[in-house]
N, CA, C and O atoms as a GROMACS GRO file, in nm:
protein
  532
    1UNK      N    1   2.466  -1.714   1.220
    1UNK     CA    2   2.331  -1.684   1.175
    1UNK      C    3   2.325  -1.538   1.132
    1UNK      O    4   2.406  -1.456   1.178
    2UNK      N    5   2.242  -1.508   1.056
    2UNK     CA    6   2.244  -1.372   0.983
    2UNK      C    7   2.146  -1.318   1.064
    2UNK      O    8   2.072  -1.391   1.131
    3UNK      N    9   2.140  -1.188   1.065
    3UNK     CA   10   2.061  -1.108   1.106
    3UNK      C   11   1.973  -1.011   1.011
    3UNK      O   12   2.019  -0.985   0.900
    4UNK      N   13   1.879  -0.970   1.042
    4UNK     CA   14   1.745  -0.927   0.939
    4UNK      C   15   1.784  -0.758   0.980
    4UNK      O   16   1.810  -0.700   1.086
    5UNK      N   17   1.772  -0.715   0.826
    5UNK     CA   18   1.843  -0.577   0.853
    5UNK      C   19   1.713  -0.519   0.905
    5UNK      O   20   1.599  -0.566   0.903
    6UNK      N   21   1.756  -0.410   0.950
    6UNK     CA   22   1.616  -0.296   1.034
    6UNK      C   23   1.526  -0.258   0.926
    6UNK      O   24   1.572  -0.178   0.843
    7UNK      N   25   1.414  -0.296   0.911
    7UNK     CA   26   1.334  -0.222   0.850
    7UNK      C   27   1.324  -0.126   0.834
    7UNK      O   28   1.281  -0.088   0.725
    8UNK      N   29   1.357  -0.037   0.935
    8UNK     CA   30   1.346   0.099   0.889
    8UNK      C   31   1.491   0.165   0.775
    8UNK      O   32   1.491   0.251   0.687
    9UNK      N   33   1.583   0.088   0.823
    9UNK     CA   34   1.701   0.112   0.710
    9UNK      C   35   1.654   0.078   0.566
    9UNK      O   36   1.668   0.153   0.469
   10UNK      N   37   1.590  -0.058   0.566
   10UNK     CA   38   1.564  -0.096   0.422
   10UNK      C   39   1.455   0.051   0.344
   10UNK      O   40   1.462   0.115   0.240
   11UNK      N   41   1.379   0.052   0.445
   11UNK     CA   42   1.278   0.186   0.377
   11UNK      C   43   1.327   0.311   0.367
   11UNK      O   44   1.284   0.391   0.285
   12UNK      N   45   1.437   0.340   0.464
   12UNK     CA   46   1.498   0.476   0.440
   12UNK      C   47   1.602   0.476   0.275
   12UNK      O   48   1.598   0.572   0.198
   13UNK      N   49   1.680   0.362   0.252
   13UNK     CA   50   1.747   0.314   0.146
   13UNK      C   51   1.662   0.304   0.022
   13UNK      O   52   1.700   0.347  -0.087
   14UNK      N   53   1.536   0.241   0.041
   14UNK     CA   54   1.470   0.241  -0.066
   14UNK      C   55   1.375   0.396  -0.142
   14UNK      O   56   1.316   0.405  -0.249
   15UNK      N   57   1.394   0.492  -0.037
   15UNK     CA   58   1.324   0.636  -0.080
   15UNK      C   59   1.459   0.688  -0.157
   15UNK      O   60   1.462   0.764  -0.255
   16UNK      N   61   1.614   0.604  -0.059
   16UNK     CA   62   1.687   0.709  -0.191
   16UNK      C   63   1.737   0.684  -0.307
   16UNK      O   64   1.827   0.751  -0.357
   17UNK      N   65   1.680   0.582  -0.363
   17UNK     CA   66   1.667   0.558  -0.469
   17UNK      C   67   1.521   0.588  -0.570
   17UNK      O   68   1.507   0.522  -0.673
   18UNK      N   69   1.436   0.673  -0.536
   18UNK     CA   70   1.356   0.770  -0.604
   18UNK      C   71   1.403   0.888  -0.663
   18UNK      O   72   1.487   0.959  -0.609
   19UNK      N   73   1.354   0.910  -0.769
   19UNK     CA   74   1.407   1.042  -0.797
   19UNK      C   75   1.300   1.190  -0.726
   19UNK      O   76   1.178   1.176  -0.711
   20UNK      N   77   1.359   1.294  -0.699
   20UNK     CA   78   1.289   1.399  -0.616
   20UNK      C   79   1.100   1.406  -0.658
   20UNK      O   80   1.007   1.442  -0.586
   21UNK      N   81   1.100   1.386  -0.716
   21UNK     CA   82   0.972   1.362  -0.780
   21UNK      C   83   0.869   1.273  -0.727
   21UNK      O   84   0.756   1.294  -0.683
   22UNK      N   85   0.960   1.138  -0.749
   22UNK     CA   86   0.872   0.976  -0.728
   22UNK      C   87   0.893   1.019  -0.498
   22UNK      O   88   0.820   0.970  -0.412
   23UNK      N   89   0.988   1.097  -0.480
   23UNK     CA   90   0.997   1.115  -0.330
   23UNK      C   91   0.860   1.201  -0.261
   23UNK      O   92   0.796   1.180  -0.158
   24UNK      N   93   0.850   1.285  -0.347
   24UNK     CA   94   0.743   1.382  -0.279
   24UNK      C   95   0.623   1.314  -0.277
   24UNK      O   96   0.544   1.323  -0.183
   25UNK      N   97   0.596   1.224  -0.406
   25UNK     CA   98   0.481   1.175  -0.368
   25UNK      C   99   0.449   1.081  -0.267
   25UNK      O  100   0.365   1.102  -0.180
   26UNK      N  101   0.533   0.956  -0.280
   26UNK     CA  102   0.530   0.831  -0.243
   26UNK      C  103   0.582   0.948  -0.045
   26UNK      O  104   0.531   0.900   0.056
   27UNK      N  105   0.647   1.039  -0.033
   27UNK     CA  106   0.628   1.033   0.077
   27UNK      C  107   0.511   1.078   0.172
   27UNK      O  108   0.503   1.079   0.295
   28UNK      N  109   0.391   1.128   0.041
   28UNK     CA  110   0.299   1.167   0.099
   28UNK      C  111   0.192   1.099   0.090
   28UNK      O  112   0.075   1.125   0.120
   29UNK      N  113   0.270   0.961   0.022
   29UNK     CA  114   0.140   0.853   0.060
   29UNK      C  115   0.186   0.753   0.149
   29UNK      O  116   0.106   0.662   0.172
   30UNK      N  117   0.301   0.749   0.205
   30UNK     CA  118   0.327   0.706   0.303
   30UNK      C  119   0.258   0.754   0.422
   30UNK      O  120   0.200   0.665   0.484
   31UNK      N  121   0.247   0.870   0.469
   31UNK     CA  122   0.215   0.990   0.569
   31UNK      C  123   0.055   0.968   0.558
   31UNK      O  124  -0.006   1.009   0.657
   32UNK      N  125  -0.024   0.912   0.456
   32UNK     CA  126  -0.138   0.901   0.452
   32UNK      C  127  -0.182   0.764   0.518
   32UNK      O  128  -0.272   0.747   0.600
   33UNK      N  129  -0.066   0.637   0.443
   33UNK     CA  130  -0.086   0.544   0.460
   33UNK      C  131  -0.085   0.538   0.632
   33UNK      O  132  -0.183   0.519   0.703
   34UNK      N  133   0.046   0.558   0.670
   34UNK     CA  134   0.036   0.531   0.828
   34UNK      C  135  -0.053   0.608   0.906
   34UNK      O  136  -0.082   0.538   1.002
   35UNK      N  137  -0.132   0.753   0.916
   35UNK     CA  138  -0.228   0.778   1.012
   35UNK      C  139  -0.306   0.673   0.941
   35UNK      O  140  -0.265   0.593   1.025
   36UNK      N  141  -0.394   0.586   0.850
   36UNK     CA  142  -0.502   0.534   0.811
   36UNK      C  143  -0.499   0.372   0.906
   36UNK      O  144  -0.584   0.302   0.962
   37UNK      N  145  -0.371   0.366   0.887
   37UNK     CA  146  -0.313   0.231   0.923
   37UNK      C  147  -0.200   0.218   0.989
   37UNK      O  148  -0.093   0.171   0.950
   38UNK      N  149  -0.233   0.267   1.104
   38UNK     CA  150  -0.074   0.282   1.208
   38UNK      C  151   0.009   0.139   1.247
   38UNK      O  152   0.129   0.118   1.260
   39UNK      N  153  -0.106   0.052   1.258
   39UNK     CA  154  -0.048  -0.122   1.274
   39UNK      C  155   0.032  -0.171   1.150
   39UNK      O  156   0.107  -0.266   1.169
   40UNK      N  157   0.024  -0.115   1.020
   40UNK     CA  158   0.071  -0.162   0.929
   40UNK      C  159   0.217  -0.192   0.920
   40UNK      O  160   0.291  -0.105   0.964
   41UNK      N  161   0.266  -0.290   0.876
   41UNK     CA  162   0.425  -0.307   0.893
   41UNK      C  163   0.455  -0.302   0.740
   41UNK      O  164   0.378  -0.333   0.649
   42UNK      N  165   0.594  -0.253   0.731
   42UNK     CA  166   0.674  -0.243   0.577
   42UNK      C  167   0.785  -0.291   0.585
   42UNK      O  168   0.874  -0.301   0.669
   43UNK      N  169   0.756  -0.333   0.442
   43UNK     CA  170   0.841  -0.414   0.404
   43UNK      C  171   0.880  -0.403   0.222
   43UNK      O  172   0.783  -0.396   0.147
   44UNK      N  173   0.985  -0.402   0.176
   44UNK     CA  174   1.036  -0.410   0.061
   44UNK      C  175   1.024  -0.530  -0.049
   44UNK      O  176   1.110  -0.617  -0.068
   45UNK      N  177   0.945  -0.522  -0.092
   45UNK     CA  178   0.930  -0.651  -0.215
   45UNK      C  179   0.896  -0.602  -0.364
   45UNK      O  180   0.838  -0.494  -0.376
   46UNK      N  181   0.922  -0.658  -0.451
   46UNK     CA  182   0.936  -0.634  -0.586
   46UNK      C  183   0.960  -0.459  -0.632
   46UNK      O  184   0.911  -0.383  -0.715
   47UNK      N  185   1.049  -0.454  -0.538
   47UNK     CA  186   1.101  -0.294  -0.573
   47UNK      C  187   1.018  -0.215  -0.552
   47UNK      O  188   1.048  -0.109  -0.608
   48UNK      N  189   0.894  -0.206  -0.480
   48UNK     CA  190   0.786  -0.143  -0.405
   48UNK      C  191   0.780  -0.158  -0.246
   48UNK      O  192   0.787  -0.252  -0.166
   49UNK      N  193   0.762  -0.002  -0.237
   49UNK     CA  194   0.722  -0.039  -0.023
   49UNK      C  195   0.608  -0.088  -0.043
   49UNK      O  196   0.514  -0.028  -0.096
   50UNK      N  197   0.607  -0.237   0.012
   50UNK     CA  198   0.483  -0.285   0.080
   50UNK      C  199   0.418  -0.320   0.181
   50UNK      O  200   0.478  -0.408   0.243
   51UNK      N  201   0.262  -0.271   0.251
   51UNK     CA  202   0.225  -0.272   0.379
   51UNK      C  203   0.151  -0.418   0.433
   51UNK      O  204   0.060  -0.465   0.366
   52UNK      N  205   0.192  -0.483   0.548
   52UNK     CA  206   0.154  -0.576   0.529
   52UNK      C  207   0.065  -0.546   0.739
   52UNK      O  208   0.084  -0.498   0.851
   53UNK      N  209  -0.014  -0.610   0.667
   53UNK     CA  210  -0.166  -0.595   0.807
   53UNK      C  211  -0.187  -0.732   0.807
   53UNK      O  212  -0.219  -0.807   0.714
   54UNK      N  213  -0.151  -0.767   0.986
   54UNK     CA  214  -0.197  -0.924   1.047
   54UNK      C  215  -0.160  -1.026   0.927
   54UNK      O  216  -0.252  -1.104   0.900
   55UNK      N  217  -0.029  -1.041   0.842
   55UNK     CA  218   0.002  -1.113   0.757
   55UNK      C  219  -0.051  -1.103   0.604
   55UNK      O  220  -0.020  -1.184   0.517
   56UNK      N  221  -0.127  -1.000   0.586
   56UNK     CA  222  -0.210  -1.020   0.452
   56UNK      C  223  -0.092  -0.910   0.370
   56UNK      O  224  -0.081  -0.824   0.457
   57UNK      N  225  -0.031  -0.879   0.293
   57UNK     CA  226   0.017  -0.788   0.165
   57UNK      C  227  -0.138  -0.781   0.102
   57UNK      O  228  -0.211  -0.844   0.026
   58UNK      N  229  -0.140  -0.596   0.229
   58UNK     CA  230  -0.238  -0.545   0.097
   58UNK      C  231  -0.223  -0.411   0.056
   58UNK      O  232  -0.327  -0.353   0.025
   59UNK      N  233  -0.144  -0.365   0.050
   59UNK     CA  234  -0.111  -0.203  -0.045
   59UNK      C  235   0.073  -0.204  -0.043
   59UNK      O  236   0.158  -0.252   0.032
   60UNK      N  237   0.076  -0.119  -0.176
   60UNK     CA  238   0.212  -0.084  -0.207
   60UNK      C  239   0.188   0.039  -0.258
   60UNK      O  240   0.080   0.077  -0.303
   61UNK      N  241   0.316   0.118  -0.250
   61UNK     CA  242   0.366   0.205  -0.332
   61UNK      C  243   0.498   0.190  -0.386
   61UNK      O  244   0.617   0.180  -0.354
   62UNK      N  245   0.390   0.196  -0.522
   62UNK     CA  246   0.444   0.146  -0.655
   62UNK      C  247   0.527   0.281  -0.746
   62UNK      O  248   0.450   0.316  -0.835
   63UNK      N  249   0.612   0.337  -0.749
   63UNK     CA  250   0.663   0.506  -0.838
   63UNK      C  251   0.700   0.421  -0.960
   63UNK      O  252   0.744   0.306  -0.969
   64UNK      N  253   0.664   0.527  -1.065
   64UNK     CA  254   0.662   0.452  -1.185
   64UNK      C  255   0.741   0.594  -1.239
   64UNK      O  256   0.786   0.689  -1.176
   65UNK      N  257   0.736   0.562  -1.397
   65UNK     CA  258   0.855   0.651  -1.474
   65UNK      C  259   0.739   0.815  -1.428
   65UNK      O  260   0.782   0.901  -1.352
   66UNK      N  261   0.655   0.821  -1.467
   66UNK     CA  262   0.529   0.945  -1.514
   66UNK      C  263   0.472   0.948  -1.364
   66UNK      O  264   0.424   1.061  -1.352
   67UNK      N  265   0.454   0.868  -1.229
   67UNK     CA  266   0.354   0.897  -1.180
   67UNK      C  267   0.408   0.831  -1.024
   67UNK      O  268   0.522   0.788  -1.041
   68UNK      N  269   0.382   0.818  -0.937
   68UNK     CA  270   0.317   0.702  -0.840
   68UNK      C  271   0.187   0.607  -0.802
   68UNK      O  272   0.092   0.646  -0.733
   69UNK      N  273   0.198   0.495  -0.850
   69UNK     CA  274   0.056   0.421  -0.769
   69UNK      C  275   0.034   0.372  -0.637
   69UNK      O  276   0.112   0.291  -0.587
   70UNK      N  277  -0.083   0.421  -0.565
   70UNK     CA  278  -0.092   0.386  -0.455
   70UNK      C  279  -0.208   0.189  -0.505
   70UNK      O  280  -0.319   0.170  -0.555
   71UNK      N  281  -0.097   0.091  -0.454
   71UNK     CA  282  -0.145  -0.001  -0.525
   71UNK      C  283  -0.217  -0.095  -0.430
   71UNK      O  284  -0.151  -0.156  -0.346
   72UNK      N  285  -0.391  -0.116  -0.443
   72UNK     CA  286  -0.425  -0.172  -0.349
   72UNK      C  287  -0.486  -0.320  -0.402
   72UNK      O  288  -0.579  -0.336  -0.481
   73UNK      N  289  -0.392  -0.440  -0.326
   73UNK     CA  290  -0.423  -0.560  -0.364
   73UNK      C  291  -0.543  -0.614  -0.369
   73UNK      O  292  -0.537  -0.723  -0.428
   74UNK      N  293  -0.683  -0.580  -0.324
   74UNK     CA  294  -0.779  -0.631  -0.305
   74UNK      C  295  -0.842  -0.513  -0.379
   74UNK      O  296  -0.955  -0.547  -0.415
   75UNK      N  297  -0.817  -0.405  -0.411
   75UNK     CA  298  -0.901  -0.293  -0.481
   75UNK      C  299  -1.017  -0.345  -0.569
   75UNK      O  300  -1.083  -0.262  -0.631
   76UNK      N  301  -1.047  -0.470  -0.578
   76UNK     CA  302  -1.147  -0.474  -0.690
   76UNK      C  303  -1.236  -0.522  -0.584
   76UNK      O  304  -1.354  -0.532  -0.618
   77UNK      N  305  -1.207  -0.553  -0.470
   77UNK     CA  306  -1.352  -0.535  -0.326
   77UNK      C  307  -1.382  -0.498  -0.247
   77UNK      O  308  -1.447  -0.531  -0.148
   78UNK      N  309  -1.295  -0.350  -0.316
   78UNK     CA  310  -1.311  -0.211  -0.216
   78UNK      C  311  -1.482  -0.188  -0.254
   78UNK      O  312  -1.534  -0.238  -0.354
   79UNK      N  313  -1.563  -0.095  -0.146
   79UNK     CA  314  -1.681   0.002  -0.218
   79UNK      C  315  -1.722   0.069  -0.313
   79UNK      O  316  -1.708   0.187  -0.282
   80UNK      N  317  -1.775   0.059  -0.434
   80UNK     CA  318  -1.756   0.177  -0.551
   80UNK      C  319  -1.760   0.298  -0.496
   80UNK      O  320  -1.812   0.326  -0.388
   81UNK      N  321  -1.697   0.382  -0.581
   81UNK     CA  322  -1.733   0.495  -0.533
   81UNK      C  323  -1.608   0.607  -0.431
   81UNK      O  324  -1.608   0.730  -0.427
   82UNK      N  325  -1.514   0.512  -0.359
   82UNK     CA  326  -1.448   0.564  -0.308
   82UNK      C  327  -1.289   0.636  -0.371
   82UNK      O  328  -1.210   0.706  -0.308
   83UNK      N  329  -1.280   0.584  -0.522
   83UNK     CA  330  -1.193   0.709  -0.573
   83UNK      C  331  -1.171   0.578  -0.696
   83UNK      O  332  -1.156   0.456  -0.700
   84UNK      N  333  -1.181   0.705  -0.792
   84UNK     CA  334  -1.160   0.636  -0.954
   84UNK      C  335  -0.962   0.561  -0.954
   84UNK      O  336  -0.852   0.605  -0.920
   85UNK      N  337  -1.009   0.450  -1.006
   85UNK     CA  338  -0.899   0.330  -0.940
   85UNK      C  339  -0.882   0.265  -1.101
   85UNK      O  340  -0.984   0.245  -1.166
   86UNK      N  341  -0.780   0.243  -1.146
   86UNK     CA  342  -0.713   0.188  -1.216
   86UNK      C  343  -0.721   0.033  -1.229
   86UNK      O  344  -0.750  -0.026  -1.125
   87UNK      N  345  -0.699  -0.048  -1.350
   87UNK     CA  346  -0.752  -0.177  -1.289
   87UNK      C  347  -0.837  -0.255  -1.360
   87UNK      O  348  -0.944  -0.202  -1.390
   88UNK      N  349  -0.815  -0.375  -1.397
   88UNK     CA  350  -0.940  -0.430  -1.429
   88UNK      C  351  -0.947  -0.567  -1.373
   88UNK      O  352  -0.845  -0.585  -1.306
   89UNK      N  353  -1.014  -0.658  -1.371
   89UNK     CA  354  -1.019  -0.835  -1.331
   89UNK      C  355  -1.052  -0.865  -1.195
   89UNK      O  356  -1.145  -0.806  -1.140
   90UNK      N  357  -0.981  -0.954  -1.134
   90UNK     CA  358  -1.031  -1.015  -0.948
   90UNK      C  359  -0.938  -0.924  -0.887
   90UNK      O  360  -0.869  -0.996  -0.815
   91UNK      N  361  -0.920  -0.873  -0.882
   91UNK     CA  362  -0.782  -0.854  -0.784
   91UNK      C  363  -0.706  -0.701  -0.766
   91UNK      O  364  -0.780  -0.611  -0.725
   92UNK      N  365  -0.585  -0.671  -0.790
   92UNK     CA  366  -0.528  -0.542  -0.770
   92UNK      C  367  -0.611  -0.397  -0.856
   92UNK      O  368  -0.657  -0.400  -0.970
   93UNK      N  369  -0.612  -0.294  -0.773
   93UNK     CA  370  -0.646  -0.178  -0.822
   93UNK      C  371  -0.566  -0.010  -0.796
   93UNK      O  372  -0.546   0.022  -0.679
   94UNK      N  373  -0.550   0.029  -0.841
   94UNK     CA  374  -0.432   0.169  -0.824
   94UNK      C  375  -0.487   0.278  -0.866
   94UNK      O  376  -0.570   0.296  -0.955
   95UNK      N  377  -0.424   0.370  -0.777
   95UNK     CA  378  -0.471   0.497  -0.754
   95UNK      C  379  -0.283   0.553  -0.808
   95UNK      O  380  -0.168   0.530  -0.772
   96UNK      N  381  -0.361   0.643  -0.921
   96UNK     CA  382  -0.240   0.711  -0.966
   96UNK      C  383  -0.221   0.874  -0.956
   96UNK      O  384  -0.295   0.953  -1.013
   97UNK      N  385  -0.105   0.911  -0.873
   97UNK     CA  386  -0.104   1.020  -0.794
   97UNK      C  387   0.020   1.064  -0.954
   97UNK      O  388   0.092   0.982  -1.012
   98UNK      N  389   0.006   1.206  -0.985
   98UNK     CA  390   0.066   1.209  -1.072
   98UNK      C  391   0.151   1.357  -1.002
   98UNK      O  392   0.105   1.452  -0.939
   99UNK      N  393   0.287   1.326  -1.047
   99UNK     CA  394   0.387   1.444  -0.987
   99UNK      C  395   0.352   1.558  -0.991
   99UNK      O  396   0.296   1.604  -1.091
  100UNK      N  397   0.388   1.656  -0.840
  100UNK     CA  398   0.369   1.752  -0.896
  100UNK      C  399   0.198   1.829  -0.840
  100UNK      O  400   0.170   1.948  -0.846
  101UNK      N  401   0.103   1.708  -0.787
  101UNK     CA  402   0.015   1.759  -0.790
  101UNK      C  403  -0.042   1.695  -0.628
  101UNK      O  404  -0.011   1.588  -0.578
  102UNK      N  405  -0.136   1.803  -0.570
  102UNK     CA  406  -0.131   1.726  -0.398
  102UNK      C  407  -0.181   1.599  -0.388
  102UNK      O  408  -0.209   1.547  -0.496
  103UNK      N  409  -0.197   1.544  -0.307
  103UNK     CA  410  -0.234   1.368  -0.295
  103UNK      C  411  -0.374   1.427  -0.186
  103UNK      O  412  -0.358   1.494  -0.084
  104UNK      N  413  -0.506   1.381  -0.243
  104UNK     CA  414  -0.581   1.346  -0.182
  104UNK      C  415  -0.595   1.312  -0.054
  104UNK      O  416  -0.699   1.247  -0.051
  105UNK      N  417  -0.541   1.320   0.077
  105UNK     CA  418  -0.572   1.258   0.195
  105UNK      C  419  -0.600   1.188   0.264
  105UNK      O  420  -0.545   1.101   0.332
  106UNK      N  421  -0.788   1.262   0.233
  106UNK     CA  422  -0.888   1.201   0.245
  106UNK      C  423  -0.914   1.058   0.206
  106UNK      O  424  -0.940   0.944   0.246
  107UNK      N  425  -0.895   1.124   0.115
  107UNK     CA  426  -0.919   1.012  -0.003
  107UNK      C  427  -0.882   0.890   0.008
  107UNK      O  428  -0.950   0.787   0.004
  108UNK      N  429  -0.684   0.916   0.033
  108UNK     CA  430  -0.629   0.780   0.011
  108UNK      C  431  -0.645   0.737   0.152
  108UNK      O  432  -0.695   0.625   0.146
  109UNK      N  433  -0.629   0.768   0.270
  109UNK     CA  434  -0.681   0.718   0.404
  109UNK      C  435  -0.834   0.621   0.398
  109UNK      O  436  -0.858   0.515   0.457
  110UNK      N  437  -0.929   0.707   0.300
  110UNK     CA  438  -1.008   0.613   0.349
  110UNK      C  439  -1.009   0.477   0.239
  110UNK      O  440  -1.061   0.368   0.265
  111UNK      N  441  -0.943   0.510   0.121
  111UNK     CA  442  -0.917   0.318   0.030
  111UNK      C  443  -0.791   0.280   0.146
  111UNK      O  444  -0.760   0.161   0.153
  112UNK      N  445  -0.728   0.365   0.225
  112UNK     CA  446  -0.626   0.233   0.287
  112UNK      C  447  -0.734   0.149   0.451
  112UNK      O  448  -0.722   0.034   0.493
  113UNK      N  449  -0.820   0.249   0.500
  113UNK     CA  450  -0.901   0.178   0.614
  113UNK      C  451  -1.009   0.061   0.508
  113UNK      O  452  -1.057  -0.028   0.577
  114UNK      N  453  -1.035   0.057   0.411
  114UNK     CA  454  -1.110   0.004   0.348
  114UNK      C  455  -1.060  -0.104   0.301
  114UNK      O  456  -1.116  -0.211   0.327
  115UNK      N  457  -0.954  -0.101   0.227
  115UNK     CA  458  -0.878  -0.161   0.191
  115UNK      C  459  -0.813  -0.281   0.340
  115UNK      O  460  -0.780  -0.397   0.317
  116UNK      N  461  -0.808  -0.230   0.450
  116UNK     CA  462  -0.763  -0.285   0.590
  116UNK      C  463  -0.904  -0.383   0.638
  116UNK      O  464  -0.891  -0.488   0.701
  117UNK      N  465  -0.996  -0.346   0.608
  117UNK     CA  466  -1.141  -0.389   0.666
  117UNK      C  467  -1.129  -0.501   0.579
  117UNK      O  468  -1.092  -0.608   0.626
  118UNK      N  469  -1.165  -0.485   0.416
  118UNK     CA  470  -1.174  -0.573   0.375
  118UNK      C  471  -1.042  -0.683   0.403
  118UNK      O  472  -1.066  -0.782   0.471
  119UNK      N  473  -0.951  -0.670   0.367
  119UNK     CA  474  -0.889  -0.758   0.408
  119UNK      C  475  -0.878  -0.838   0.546
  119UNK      O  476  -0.844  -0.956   0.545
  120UNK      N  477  -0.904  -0.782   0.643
  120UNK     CA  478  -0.989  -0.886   0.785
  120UNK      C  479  -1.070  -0.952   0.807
  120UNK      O  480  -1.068  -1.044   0.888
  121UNK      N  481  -1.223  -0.892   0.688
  121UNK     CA  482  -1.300  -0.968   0.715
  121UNK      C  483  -1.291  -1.089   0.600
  121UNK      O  484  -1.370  -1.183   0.611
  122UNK      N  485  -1.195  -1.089   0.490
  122UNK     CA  486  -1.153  -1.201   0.430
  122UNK      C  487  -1.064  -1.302   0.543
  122UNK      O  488  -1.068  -1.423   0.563
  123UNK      N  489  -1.007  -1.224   0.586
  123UNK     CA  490  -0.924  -1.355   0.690
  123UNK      C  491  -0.973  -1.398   0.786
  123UNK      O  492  -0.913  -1.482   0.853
  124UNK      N  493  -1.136  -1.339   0.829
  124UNK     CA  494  -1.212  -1.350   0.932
  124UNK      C  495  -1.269  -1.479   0.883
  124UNK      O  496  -1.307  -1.557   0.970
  125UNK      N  497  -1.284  -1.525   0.712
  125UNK     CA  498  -1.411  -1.639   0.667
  125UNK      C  499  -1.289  -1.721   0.643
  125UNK      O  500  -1.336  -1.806   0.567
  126UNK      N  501  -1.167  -1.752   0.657
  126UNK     CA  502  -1.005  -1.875   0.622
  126UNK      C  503  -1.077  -1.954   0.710
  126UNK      O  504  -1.098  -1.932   0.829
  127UNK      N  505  -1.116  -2.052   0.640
  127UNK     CA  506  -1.088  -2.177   0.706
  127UNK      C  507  -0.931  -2.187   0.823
  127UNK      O  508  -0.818  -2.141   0.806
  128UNK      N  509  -0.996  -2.276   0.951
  128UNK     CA  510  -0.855  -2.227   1.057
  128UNK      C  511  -0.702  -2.339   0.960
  128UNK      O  512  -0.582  -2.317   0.943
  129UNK      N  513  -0.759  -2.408   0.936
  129UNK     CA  514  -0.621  -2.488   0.852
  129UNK      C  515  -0.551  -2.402   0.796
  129UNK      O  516  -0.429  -2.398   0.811
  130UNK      N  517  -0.634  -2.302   0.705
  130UNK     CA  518  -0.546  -2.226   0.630
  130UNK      C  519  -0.517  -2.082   0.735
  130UNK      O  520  -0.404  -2.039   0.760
  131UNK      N  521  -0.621  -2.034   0.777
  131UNK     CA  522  -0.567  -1.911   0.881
  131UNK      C  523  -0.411  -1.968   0.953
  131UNK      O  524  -0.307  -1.904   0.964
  132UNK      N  525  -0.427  -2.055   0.979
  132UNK     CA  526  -0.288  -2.078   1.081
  132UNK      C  527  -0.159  -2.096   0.967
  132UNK      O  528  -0.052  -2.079   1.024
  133UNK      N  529  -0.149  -2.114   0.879
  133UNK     CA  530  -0.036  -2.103   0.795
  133UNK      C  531   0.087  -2.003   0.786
  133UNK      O  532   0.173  -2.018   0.700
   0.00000   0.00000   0.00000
């Protein structure tokens, strides 16, 4: 039987493949992400760290050629108002941290507790058939 490599290896492996750039940011939205969301677990999927809370995938960081997005899956039922977000339709919204320049905090702490809320109280209305899946 195989064994499931350490998470923390996969995430340490996956920062070194950033270039110094896509590192500074994404590590300072990591550092945001976890005081906001200390329960959050990571995990590596589609070439993005992604945080996953009580089973739901709801934020990634996404480093792109020009920038990093802090990418939040439910962003389109976040609160207005809480930081100009990228995005259009049902679903994903991103916050683009551009190199080079400080990362908001504040800011991104409170779309990741927001981003955490909403997503509970969506799993709070699952029918139990589907909650238990």
């Amino acid at each position: 039987m195989r064994s499931v490599s350490s998470p923390k290896a996969l995430v340490a492996a996956w920062f070194d493949f950033l270039t110094p750039a896509q590192r500074e940011v994404a590590e300072a939205l990591l550092a945001a992400v976890r005081h906001a969301a200390p329960e959050a677990a990571m995990v590596i999927k589609w070439g993005n760290l992604v945080f996953v809370v009580d089973d739901m995938l709801l934020l990634a960081i996404a480093p792109q050629k020009g920038h990093v997005n802090l990418q939040l899956f439910n962003g389109s039922q976040l609160p207005a108002g809480l930081a100009a977000l990228d995005g259009t339709g049902r679903g994903s919204r991103s916050l683009r941290c551009r190199f080079h320049q400080p990362i908001d905090r504040p800011q991104v702490e409170a779309l990741v507790r927001a981003s955490v809320a909403v997503g509970r109280r969506a799993d709070d209305r699952r029918p139990l058939d589907q909650a238990c899946d």
